[in-house]
N, C-alpha and C positions, 0 to 999 in steps of 0.2 A: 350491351355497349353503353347504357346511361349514367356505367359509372363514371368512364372518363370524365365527364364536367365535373368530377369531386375531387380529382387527381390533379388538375392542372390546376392548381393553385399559385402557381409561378407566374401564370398567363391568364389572368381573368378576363380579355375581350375573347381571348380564343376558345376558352373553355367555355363559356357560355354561350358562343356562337355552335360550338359543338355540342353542347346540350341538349340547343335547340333543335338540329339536325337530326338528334338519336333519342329526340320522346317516339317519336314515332316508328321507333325500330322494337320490332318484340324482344323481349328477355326470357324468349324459353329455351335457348339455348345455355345459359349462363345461371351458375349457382347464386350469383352473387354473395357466394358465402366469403366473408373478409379474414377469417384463421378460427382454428381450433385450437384448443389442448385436451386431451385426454387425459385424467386420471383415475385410480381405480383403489378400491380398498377392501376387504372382506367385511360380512355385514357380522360377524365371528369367528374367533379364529378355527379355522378347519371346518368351519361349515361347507366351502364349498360353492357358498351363493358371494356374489360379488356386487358390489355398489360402484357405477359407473359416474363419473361426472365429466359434466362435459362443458366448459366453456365455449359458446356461440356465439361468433360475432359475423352477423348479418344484416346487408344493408337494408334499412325500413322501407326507400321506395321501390322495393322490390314486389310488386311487378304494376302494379298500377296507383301506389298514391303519387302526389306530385312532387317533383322535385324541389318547389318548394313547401316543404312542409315545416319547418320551422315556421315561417311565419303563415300558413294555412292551420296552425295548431290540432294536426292531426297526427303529430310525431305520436311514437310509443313513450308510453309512460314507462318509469320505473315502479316495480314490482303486480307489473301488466304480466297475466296468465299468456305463453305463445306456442305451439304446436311444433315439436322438434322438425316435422316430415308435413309440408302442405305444404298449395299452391302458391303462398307468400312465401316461404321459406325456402326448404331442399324438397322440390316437387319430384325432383326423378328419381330422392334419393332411400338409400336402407344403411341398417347398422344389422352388421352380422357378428357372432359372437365367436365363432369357431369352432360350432361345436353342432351338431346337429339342432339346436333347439331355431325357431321361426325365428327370422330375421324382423328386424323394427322397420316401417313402412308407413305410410301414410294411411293406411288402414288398421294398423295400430302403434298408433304415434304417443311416445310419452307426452307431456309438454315440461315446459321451464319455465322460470322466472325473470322477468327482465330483469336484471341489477345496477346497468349503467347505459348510457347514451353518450353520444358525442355527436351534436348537431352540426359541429362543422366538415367533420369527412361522413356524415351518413351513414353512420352504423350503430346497432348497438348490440349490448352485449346479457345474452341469457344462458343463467345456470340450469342445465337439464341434469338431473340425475333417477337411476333408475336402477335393478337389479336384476341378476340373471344366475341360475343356479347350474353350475356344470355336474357332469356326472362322475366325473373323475379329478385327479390332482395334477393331473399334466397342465405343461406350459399350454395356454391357448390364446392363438392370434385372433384377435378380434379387430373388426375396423370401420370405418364409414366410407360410403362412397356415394359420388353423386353426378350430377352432371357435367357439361363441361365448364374448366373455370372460364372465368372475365376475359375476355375475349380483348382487352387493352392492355392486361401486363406481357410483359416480356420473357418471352420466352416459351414458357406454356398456359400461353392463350390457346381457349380450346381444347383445352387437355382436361381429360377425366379426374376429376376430385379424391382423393383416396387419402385419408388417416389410420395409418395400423398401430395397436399398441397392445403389446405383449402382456401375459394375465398370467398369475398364478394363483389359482382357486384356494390353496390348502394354505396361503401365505400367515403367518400371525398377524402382520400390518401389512397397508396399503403400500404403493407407489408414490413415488415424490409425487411435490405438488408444485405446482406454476401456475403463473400467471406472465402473460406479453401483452399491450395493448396489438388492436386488431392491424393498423396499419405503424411502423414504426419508421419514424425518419429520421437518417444518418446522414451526415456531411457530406456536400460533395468534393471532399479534399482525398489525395492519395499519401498513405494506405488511411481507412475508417473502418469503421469495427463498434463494438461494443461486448458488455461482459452480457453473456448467459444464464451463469450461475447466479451471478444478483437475483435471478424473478424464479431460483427453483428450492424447492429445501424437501430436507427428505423428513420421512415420514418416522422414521427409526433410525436414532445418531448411529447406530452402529453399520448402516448399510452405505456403501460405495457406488458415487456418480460417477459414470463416463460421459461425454458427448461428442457426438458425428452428425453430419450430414445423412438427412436420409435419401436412400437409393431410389433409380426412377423407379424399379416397382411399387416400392412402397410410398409414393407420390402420387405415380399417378394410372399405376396397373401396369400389368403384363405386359409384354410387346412394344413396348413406348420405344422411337428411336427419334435421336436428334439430328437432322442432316445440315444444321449449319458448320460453315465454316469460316474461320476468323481470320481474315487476308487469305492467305494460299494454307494456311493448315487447317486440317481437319478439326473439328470440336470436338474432342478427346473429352469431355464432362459428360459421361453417360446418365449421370444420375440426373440430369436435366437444370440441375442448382445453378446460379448464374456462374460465367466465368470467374475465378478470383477471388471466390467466395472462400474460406475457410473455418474452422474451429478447433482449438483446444482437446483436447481428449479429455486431457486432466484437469483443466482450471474453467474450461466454457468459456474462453474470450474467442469471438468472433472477429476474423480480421477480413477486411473486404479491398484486395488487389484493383483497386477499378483498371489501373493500367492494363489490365491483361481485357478489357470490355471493350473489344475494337470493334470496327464495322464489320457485320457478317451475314453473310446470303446462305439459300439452301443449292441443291442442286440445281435448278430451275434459276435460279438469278434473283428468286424474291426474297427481301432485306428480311432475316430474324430481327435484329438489333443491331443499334447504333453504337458510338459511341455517347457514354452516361451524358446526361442532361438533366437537366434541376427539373421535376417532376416526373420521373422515371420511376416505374414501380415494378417491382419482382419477386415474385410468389419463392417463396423459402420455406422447407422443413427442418424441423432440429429434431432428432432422438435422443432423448436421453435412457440412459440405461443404468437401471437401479440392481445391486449385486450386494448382497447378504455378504454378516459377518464370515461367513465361511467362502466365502466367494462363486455362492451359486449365484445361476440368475433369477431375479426376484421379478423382472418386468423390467417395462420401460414407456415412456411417457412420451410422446409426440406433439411438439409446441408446430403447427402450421400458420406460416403469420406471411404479413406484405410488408417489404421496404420499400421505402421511399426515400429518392435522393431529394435534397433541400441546398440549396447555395449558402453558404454561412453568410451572413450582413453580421457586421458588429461582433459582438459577444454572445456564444449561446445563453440562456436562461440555465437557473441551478432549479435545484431541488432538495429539500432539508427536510426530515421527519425529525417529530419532538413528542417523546421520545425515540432514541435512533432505531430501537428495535435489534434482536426480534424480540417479540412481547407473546408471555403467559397468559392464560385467564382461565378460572375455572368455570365449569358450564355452569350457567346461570347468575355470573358475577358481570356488571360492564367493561368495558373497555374503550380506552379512547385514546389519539394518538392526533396530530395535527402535522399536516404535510404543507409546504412555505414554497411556492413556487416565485423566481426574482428574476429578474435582466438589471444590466445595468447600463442598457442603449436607452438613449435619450427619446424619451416619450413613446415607449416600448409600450404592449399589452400583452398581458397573459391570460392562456387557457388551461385551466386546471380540467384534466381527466382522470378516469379510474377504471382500469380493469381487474376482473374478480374480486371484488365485493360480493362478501357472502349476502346470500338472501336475508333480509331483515334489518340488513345494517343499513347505516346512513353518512351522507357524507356532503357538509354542504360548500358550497361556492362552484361548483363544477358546473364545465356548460358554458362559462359568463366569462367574455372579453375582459378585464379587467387592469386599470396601473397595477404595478407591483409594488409592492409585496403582494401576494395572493395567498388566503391562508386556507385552508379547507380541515375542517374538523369532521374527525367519522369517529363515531361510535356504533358498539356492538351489543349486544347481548345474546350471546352462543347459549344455544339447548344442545341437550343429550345429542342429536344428530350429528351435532357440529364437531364432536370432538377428531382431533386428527389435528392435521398441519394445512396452513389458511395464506396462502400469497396474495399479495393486493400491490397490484402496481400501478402507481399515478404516472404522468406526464406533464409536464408543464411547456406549452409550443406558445410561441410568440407571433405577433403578426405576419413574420415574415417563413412561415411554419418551420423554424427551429426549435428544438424540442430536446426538453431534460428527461428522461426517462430513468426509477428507482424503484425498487419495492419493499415491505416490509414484509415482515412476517410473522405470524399469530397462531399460535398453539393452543389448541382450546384441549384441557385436561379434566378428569372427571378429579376433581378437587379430593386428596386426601385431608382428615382432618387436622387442623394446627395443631401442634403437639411440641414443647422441649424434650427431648427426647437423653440429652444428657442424664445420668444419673446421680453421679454428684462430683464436688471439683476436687484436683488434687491438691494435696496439701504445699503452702508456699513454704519460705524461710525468708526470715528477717532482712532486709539490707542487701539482698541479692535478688537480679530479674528474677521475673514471673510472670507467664504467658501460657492462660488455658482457653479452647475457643469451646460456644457453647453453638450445639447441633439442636436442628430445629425440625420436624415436618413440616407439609402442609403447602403451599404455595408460594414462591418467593417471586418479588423478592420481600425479605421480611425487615422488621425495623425491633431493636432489641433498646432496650432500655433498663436501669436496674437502680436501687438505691444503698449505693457503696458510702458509708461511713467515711468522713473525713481523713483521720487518719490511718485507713490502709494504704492510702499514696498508689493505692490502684485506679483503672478508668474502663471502659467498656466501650468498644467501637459499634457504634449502633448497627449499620450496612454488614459486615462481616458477625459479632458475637464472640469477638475476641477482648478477653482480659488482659490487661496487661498493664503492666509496672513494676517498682519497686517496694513491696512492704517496708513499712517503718519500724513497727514492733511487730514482738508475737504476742498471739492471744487469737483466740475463739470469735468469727465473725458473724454476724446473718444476714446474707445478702438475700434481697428478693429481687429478682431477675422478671423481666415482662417482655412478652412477643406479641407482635403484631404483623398482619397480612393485607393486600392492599384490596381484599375485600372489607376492611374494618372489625374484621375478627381479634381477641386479644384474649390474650390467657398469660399468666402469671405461677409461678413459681419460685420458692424457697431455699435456698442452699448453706451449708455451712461449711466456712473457706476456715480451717485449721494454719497459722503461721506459728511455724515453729523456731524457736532462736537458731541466731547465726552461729556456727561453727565459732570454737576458739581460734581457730588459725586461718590465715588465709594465706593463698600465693600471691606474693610481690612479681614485679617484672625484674626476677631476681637468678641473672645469669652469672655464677661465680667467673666464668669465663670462655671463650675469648672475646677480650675486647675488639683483637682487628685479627682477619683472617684474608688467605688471598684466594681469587677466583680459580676453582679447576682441581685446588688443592686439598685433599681429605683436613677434616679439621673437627675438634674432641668439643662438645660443646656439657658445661657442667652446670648443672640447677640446682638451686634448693629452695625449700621451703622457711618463711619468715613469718613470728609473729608481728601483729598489728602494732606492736612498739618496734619492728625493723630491725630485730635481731633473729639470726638464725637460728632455728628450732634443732634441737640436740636428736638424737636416735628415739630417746622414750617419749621426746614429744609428738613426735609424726603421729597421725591417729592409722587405724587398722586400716591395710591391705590398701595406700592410697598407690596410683599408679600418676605418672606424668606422661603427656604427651604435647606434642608442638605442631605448628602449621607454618611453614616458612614456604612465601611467596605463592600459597595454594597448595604447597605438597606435604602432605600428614609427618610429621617424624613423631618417633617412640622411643621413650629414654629407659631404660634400664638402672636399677639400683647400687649403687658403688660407696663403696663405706659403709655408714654406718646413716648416714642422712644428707646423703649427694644422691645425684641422676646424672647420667652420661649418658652422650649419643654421638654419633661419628656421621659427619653430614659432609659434601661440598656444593659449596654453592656454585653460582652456577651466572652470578651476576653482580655488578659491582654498586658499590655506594653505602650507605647506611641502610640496610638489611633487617627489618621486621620479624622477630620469635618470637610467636603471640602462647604463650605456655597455658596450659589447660592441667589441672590436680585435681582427682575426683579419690573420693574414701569413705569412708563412714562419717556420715554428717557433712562432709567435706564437698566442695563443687566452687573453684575458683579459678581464676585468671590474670593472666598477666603478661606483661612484655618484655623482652628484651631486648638489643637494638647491638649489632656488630657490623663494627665499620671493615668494610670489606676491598682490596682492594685488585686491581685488575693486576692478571701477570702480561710483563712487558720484557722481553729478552732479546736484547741485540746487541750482539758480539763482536761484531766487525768494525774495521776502523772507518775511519770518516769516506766521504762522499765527496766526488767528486762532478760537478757539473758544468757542461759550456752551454752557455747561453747563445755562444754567438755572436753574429754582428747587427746591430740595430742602426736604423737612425733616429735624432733628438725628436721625441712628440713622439715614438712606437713603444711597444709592451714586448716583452720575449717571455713566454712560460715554458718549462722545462718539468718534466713527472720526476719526480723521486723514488727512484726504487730500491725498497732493500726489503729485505727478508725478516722478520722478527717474531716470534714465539710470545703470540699476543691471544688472551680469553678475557673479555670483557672491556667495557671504554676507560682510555686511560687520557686525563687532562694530562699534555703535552706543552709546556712552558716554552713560546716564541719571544727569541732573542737575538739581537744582532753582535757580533765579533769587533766592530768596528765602524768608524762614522761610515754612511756612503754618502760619494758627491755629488753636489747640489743638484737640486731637480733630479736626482735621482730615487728611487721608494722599491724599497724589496719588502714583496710580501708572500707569503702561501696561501695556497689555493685548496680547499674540501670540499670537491663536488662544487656547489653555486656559490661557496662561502670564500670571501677573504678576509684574510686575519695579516694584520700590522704588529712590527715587532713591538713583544714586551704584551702580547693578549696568550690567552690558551686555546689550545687548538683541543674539541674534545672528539679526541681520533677511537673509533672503533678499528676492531681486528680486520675488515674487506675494506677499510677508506686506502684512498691513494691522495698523495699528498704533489702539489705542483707548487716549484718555487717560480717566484715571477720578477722579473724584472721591469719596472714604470719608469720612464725619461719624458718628459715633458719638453715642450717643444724649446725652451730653456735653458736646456741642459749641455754643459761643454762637452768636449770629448773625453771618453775616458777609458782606461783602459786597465785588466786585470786579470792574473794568470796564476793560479791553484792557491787561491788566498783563504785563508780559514774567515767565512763573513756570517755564517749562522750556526745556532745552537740549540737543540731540542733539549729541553730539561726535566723531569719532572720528581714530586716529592717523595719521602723515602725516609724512613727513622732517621735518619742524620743529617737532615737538613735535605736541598735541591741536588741533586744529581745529573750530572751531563749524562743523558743516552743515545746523543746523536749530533755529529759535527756534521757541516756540508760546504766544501770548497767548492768557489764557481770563476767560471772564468768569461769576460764578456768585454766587447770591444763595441764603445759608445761613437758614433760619429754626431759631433756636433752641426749644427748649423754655419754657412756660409757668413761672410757680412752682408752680401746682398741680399743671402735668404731670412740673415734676422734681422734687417734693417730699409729692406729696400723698401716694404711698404711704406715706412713712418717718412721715406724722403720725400716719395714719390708724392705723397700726402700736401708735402710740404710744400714744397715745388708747384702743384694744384692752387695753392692757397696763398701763395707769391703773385700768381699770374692773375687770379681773380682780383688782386687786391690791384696791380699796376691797370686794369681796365677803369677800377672802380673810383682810383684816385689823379689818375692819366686824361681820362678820356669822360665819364659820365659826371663826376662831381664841376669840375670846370666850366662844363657849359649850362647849368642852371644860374640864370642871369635873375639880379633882384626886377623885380616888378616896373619900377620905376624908369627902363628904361626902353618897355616897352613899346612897340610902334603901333599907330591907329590909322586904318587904314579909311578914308571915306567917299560916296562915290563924286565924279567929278558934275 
């Protein structure tokens, strides 16, 4: 129960009154273990024997340094030797493997490495890894269990300890790998959450992650039953995970319902849990489950961690890695990477932390209150053991413990050696692109560099190792080409780039015809080929076995040969306006391009006679809109020329309506085949009476080989009521009238009686 005073951080007189209360309570009931993760890897492939690692994150005053040990400087150090199973650590606890071989124990306890601390919640975190050789290739559950947990989280307080994580002995590679800081704090806003997958990565790109919740056995053992209940329903959550809790299968975002976290008792009347409150803490398991290319199962990894709810003040804090990661390295090469924890609340302090840091690495500012920006640099340098997949997750929490949470991740590979592995380039031609990319071994990312002669009018993208331009001339090159690796490795090679002259001919964007074509309707499209003086090449000049093809609007067309030195092809299109035929001729020497551009126009077909419309009856200062319906045999947008028949009277404005758009006569209206068009009628408050019955007043027109075309009359019929004299005039009298009567006060009665000075009376006493 000592942990409590490191959880109420929301309430510092109460927590420390509570601290002080529960030194004096023993801790042999409580693990004080603060979360695990499991992962596992074969020590070879098929050997059989498997390499365990285990992230442990355990509080240090466990069970008798002082709580305060930050400033008593008797905290654990990093890369301090600690005993997985002792009476400071998991005293009640074992790791069994699943398989007949002796379970781990306090009587033969691996130990770990310390890798990381956090002085402010009391815990720090050791890498234990160790090996175990099964006898067979079966799946085998292996797990830890301990005593009971922390006796102040919620829920299962008091509940037996238990990490299970699925093994397969015969595996080629290991099980993903994670990393979660030991306590992690989330908002307390509804709904909160966070991602998963950010702190996991697997071990082989080709194997597939799920994630779930794990089950109350596998939390907290066999026979585990929960009797709260939340208002009058039963807590239907067997698995013991908090109400509301959720995850992803397929992406790992945890989303956390707190609304469903109501007040609840057990059978007996005594309270489980409340409703959330900003230092709330509840013990969580996540399974992930790792599935081979072929979709067996490969294992699965068990991240056991504590949330904690936090009140948001302000802004949370960020977190930025520089580089963003994930990062390569071969064994034995360094590595370094810098993590930028920030707020942007006024006179804010930041805490940089880090969970799973491999043993040996380093990483500095962590630990220390700090203004923001807060930078922390780690470096690495991985041996032979290291190799596999390396999560490392920082936190950045602020004084009012909100907190960034991110991880990177680090691949540590047995370095093959640098090598170009290209053989040699292909050959270019003259005056036409050229684009060859050069393939590299060894470690990337790599940096390419080379010394190209001026005038090839070539270039070389360092990052990728692609060539590319256009040759000037032809002739015989010698490029020497250099690679480099971000261990400082470099190596060099020689190549000879061949450009060979440009073909006599080329394709023009040269469409004999059609110049205008209409939407929907088949239509003969003819090409030919042009020399570079822009005459058309005759049948003996085409060279050998050339073929044309097109690409209009994304979709391939293929022309066929007609005459003697034409191409046809029978296309419709399919959309209107000036229409793109990007032409492509390949042949012997031959590889050209070109366009051609067909003004296309939409089909508009309407056969009936004019329209008629009633508007209605309005009064002066209302609007009347009215839908236009008719029928027309329309493919594609066709500009529709708005025009009126006749003046309308004063204060009066006819306009059409497209969806949110109005259009005044004499604009274009650009009507697709589903628009619906509304004629409107505008009178201002202005406007006389007026009045009209099946008058031709508008005209849809639009263009057409022969000039504009009428394709649409519309008669309307509307009856205007004007305003009254008293409704158009009464205010301006009434005004008047106001400003008559002010003025008979002001020159009747207050101007009159201001008397000059002089005639003043003084009155004095007698």
């Amino acid at each position: 129960m000592k942990d409590a005073a490191r959880f109420a951080r929301g309430f510092p007189l109460g927590a420390a009154l509570l601290a002080l209360l529960l030194l004096a309570v023993p801790a042999a009931h409580a693990t004080h273990l603060r979360g695990m993760i499991i992962s596992w890897k074969p020590v070879s492939p098929g050997s059989r024997t498997v390499q365990f690692s285990i992230q442990y994150a355990q509080r240090w005053s466990y069970n008798d340094t002082p709580l305060s040990c930050p400033s008593s400087g008797s905290c654990p150090q990093v890369g301090a030797t600690i005993p997985f199973f002792s009476s400071r650590t998991a005293d009640k606890g074992g790791f069994y493997f699943g398989d007949d071989g002796a379970p781990l124990s306090s009587a033969n306890t691996p130990t770990g490495v310390i890798t990381s601390i956090n002085n402010a919640e009391d815990w720090y975190v050791a890498t234990v890894t160790f090996t175990h050789t099964y006898p067979d290739c079966a799946v085998r559950t292996a797990y830890f269990v301990s005593g009971d947990r922390v006796d102040f989280i919620v829920l299962g307080n008091g509940k037996q300890e238990r990490v299970e994580v699925q093994v397969s002995p015969c595996a080629a590679t290991g099980s993903a790998a994670a990393s979660m800081p030991a306590i992690q704090a989330v908002p307390l806003k509804d709904p909160t959450g966070f991602s998963l997958s950010a702190h996991v990565a697997t071990s082989d790109p080709s194997d597939t992650l799920s994630y779930r919740l794990a089950s109350s056995a596998e939390m907290y053992g066999a026979n585990i039953t929960f009797s709260c209940r939340l208002a009058n329903a039963p807590y239907n959550n067997s698995s013991g995970q908090p109400p509301g809790l959720s995850v992803d299968s397929r992406t790992g975002r945890v989303t956390w319902d707190i609304n469903r976290i109501t007040a609840a008792t057990d059978a007996t009347g005594n309270q489980c849990f409340k409703t959330p409150e900003a230092g709330d803490v509840w013990a969580v398991q996540f399974i992930v489950t790792v599935t081979d290319k072929n979709h067996n199962l490969k294992g699965t990894v068990p991240i056991d961690v504590i949330l904690q709810f936090v009140r948001q003040v302000g802004s949370l804090p960020t977190l930025t890695f520089t580089p963003a990661g994930p990062l390569s390295v071969a064994v034995g090469n360094p590595i370094t990477f810098t993590a930028t924890g920030n707020s942007t609340n006024a006179g804010a302090k930041i805490t940089l932390n880090a969970s799973g840091v491999p043993a040996g690495a380093s990483a500095t500012n962590l630990n220390r209150q700090l203004p923001p920006p807060v930078p922390s640099s780690f470096s690495w340098v991985p041996t032979e053991r290291d190799v596999g997949s390396h999560v490392v997750t920082y936190t950045a929490t602020d004084e009012n413990s909100q907190q960034a949470i991110d991880s990177i991740t680090i691949h540590v590979i047995n370095a093959p050696p640098l090598q170009i592995t290209t053989g040699s380039l292909p050959p270019a031609t003259s005056s036409q692109p050229y684009s060859s990319v050069l393939v590299a071994g060894g470690v990337p990312p790599y940096r390419w560099s080379a010394d190209l002669p001026g005038d090839t009018g070539l270039s070389l993208n360092p990052a990728t190792g692609e060539i590319t331009g256009t040759p000037r001339r032809a002739g015989s090159y010698e490029i020497n080409v250099k690679l480099s690796d971000p261990q400082g490795h470099q190596i060099s090679k020689t190549f000879t780039l061949q450009v060979n002259p440009s073909p006599a001919v080329l394709l023009a964007p040269f469409l004999l015809e059609p110049q205008r074509a209409t939407v929907g309707s088949p239509v003969k499209l003819v090409a030919a080929l042009r020399s570079p003086s822009g005459t058309q090449l005759s049948a003996h000049e085409l060279p050998q076995r050339v073929t044309l093809h097109a690409e209009i609007s994304g979709s391939p067309v293929e022309f066929t040969p007609e005459a003697e030195n034409q191409f046809i092809a029978i296309v419709t299109f399919h959309a209107s306006g000036n229409i793109s035929v990007r032409l492509r001729a390949t042949g012997e020497g031959l590889d050209a391009a070109g366009e051609g551009i067909v003004n296309v126009e939409a089909r508009f077909i309407y056969s009936s006679g004019p329209i008629l419309i009633d508007l209605g009856q309005l009064k002066a200062g209302n609007e009347s809109c009215k839908q236009i319906s008719f029928v027309r045999d329309q493919e594609g947008q066709v500009p529709l020329h708005f025009r009126t028949l006749q003046s309308t009277p004063a204060h009066h404005t006819l306009l059409l309506r497209r969806a949110t758009e109005f259009y005044r006569p004499g604009t274009t209206i650009p009507l697709n085949a589903n628009d619906q068009l509304e004629v409107c009628l505008d009178s201002s408050r202005w406007a006389r009476s007026s009045q009209t019955t099946r008058e031709p007043w508008i005209a849809l027109t639009k263009d057409s080989d022969g000039g504009e075309r009428e394709v649409l009359r519309i008669q309307l019929t509307w009856q205007v009521e004007g305003l009254g004299f008293w409704e158009r005039w009464g205010r301006l009298l009434l005004a008047l009238l106001v400003l008559a009567v002010i003025a008979f006060f002001v020159y009747g009665y207050i101007k009159p009686q201001r008397f000059p000075k002089d005639l003043a009376l003084t009155f004095v006493p007698t």
